[in-house]
C-alpha positions as semicolon CSV with decimal commas, in nm:
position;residue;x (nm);y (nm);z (nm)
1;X;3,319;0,877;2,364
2;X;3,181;1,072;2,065
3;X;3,235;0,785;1,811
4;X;3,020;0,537;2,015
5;X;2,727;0,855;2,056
6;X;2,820;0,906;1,659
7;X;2,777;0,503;1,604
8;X;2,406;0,526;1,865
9;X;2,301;0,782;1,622
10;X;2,364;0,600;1,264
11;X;2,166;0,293;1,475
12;X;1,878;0,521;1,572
13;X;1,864;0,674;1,213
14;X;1,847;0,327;1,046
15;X;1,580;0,178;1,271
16;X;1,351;0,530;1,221
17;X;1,414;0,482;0,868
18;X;1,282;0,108;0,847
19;X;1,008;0,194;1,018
20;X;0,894;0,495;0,794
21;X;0,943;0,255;0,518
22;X;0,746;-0,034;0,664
23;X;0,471;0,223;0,758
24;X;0,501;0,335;0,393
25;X;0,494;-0,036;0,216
26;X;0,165;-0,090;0,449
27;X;0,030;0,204;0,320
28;X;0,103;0,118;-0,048
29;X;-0,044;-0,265;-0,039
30;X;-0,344;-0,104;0,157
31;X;-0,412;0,134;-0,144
32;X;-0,311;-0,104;-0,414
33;X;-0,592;-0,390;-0,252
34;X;-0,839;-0,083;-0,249
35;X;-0,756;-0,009;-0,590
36;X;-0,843;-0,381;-0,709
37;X;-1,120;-0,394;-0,514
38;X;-1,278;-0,118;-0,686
39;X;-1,126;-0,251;-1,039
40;X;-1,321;-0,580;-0,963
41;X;-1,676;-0,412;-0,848
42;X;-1,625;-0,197;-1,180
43;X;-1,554;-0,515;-1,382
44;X;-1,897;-0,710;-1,234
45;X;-2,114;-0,414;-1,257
46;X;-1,981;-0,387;-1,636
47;X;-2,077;-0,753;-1,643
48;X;-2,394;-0,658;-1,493
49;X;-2,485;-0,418;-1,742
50;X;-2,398;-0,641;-2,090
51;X;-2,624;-0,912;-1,908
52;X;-2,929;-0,660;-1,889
53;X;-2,829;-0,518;-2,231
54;X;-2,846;-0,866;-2,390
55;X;-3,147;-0,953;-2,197
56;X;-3,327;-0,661;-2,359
């Protein structure tokens, strides 16, 4: 009886485990399509600003 509530527990472990680390991969594509989306406003507004510059 112990080794199958042993063998449960191992199971139970696992699946909390994969789901922390799904949770966590969300998390981490989340921030890294933040992260470009800033990159990429940065770039254009750089863009922006040789534009004027030049137009001056």
């Amino acid at each position: 009886m112990p080794s199958i509530l042993k063998t449960l527990n191992v199971i139970f472990t696992v699946i909390k485990l994969t789901e922390v680390f799904s949770v966590t991969l969300h998390r981490i594509k989340a921030l890294s399509k933040n992260i470009g989306e800033k990159l990429r406003k940065g770039f254009s507004e750089v863009q922006n600003l040789s534009t004027v510059i030049r137009l001056e």
